[in-house]
N, C-alpha and C positions, 0 to 999 in steps of 0.2 A: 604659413602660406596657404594651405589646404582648408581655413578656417576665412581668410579674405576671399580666396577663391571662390567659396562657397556662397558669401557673402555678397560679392557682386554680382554673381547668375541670380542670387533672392530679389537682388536690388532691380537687376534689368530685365526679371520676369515681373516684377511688380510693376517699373515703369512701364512696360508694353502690354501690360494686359486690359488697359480701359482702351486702345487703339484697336489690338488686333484680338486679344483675347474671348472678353466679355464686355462690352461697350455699354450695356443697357446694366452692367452688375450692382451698379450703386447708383443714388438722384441726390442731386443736392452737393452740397459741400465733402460728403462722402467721395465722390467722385474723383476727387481732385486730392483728398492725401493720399491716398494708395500709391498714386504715381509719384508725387513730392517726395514721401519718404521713400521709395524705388529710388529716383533719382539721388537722392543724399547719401540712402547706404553706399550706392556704386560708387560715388566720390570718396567718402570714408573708406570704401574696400580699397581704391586706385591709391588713395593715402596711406594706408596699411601697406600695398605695394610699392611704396616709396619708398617708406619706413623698414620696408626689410631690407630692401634694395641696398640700402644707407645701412644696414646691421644695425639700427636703434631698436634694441628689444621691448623699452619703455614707449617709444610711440608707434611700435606697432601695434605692441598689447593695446594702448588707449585706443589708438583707431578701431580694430576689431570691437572692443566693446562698443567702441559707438556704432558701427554697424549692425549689432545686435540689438539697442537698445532703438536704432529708429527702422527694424525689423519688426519691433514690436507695436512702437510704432505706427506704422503700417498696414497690421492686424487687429488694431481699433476698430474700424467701422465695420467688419464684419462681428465682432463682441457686441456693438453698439447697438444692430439691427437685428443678431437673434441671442445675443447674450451669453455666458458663456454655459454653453449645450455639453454639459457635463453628461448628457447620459449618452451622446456618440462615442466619446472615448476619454473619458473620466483623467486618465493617470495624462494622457499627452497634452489635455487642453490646460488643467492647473498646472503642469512640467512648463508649457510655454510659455504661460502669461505671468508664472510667479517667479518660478525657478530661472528660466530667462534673465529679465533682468537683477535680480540679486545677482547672479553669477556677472553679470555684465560690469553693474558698479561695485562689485566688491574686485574683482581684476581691474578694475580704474584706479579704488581707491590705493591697492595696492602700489600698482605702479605709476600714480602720480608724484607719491613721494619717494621713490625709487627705492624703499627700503626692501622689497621681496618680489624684484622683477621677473624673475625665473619661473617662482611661483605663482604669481598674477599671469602670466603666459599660460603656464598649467591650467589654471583656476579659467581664462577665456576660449581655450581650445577643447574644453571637456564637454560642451555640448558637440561638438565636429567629432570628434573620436567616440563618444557615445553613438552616435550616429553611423561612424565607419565601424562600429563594433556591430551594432544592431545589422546591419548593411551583409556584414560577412557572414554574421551568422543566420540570418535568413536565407543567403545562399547556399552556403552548406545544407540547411534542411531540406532545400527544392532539389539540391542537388543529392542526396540520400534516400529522400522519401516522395520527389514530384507533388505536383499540386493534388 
């Protein structure tokens, strides 16, 4: 749930950010996938919420990977236009763009055959719980040692 959740705020800060965000941030056809794929994660993410809704573990899982993979998606034209800027933060930007989707269609392939659905769950929640790990333990250190 924490994994969709997260999923449709990507999606519907992606779709509003050429409106209210940054208007002038992309030209051209650039312009117009950021919010496309914004738009379709949040559908995938509200389909994930169906999906759980319903207790189907197998199309949840698929939905969340497709929301992950047209996150990535979505983070095309910025790759496009300055490429990928390995020397801002080296481990985060190949973790995104490589690691991302592998973890996406390996928990698809998983659970499309329904052979290791628990595990395909496991395998598409590990970037969200990696995150809620990163998340706590960044607070603990602000909260030990202040900025």
């Amino acid at each position: 749930m924490l994994s969709a959740g997260l999923a449709a705020y990507f999606g519907l800060s992606s779709l509003l950010l050429p409106f209210f965000g940054a208007p002038d941030l992309y030209t051209g056809i650039e312009r117009w996938i950021v919010p496309a794929a914004g738009a379709l994660q949040l559908a995938a993410a509200a389909v994930a919420f169906m999906f759980i809704a319903r207790r189907d573990l197998r199309g949840a899982t698929l939905a969340v990977a497709a929301c992950w993979m047209l996150g990535c998606l979505g983070a095309l034209p910025a790759v496009i236009c300055s490429g990928f800027d390995v020397n801002a933060e080296p481990r985060l930007t190949l973790a995104y763009f490589l690691a991302l989707p592998v973890i996406a269609v390996s928990a698809a392939a998983l659970a499309w055959g329904n052979r290791h659905p628990i595990l395909a769950a496991f395998i598409v929640t590990a970037p969200t719980l990696a995150g809620l790990l990163f998340t706590i333990a960044f607070a603990i250190m602000i909260a030990l040692h202040g900025f």
